[in-house]
N, C-alpha and C positions, 0 to 999 in steps of 0.2 A: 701911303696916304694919297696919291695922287692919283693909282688904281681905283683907290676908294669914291673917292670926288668925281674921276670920269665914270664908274659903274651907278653913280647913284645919278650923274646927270643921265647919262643915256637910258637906265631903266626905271627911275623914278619919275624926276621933273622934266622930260622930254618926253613921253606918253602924256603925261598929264595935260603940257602945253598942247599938245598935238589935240587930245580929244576936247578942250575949247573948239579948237579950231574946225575940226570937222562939225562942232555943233554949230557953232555960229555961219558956217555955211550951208547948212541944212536948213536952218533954220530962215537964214535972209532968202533960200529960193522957194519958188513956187513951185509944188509938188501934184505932179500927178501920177496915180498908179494906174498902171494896167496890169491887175491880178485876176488869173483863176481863181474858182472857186475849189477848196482845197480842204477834206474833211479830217478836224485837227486829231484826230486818234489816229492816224497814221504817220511814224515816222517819215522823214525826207530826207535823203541824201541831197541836200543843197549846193548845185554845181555854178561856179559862174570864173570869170577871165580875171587874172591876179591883177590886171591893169585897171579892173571896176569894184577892186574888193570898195575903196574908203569909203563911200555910202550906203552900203549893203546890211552893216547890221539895223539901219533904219527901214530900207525894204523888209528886212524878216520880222524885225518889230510889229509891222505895218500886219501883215500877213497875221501873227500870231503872239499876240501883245500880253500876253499873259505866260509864254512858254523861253523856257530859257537853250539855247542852241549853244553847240560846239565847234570849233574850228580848228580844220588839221592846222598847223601850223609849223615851219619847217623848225628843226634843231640847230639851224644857221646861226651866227653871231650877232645877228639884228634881230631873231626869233624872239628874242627875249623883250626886249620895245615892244615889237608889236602885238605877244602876246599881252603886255600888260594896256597899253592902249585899248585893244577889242574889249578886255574889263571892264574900263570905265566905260563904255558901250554897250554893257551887256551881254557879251559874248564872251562864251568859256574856249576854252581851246586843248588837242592834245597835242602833246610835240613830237613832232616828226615825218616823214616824208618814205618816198618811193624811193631815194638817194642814202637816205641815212635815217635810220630806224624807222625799218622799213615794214619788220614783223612785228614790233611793238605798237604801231599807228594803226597795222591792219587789225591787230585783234582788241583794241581796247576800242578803234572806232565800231565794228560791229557789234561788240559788247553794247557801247551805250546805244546804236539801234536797236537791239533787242529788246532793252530796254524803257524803248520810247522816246528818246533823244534824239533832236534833228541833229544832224553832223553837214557840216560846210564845206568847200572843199574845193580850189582851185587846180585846174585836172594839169595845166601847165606852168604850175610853179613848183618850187621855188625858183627857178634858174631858167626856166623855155623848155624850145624857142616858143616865142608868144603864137598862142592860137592852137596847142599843140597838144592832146591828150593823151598822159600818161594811161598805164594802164592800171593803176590803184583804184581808181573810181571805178572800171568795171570787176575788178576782182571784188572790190567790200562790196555794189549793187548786189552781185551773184550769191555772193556768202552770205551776208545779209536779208536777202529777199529783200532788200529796200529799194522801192522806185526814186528816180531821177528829177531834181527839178531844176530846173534852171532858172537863174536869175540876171538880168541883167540893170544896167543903170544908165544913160546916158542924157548930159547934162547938155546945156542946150549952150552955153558958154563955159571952156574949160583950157585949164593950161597939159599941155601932153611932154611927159619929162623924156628928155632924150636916152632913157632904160631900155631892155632886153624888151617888157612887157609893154613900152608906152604908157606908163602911168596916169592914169585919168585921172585930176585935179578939177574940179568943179570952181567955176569962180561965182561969186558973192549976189547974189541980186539978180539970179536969172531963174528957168525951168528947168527941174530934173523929171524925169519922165523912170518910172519905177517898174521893171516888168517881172512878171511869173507866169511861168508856161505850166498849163497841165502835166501832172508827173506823168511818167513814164517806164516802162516795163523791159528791161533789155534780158532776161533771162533768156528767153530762146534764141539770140545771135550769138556767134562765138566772138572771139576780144577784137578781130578788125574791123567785123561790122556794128560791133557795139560803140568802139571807139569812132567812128566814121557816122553813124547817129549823132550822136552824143556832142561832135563837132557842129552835126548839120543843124542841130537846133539851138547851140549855145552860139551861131553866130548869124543867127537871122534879127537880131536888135544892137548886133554890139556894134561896138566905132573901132572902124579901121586906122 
């Protein structure tokens, strides 16, 4: 019984609470985006820092308001919250990671680009170290044929949790500043200097 009671708090009414909260803090800040122009028949490999995911399904909203997006999301013990949280947000998610279901992430995510589905995808989580890009994100770009976009989010007053990632907490009543860089093409570099890109422009807007 009491299994039952902690599984339904942590993946029922603990998402639910949670995405009030991200809304009502979206909602009390002033928003500005700085978006490329981005022509929506082209899938996106959606890359951005685990520490700026919580305001990001509203940047992709923002972008493409009518299209529904995926997110890798790890197999982890808290995966399961935060997959259902990104729900009530509008984002779908596949579970799994470069750590642990690692061949089932890679082929169901290029599946749904083939398909036409943006896919999401934090290149340094689950676990780090922050700032740090696995190599999954260049292997599905390549197999895929899907270009890179990055997203970033930085809010103009925010609490930063003392995590592996520095979790960026947006607080109530200020500016979030919403960015999208022109996708990009990394087929022709091989995994160091694609991963070494992929760094270099996912951290010309992030917070240190």
């Amino acid at each position: 019984m009491k299994k039952r009671i902690k599984n339904f708090l942590s993946t029922k009414l603990a998402p639910f609470i949670l995405q009030l909260i991200v809304r009502f803090i979206y909602l009390t800040n002033k928003k500005v985006f700085h978006h490329a122009k981005i022509e929506r028949n082209e899938p996106l490999l959606i890359s951005f820092w685990h520490g700026e995911l919580l305001m990001q399904p509203f940047n992709y909203q923002k972008l493409r308001p009518k299209s529904f997006a995926k997110a890798i999301i790890s197999e982890h013990k808290d995966g399961e919250a935060i997959t259902k949280t990104v729900e009530y947000l509008g984002i779908g998610s596949i579970r799994g990671s470069s750590s642990k279901g690692g061949a089932k992430v890679l082929i169901s995510t290029i599946k749904e680009l083939k398909n036409g589905k943006d896919i999401a995808i934090t290149p340094d989580g689950p676990r780090g170290p922050r700032f740090s890009v696995a190599d999954g994100i260049v292997a599905i770009s390549k197999k895929s044929k899907a270009r890179i976009c990055v997203f970033n989010c930085k809010p103009s007053k925010y609490w930063q949790l003392n995590s592996w990632d520095k979790f960026i907490i947006p607080k109530p009543f200020g500016t979030i500043e919403f960015f999208i860089q022109e996708p990009f093409d990394i087929s022709h570099l091989d995994m160091e200097e694609a991963k070494a890109l992929i760094h270099e422009k996912m951290m010309i807007n992030a917070i240190n």
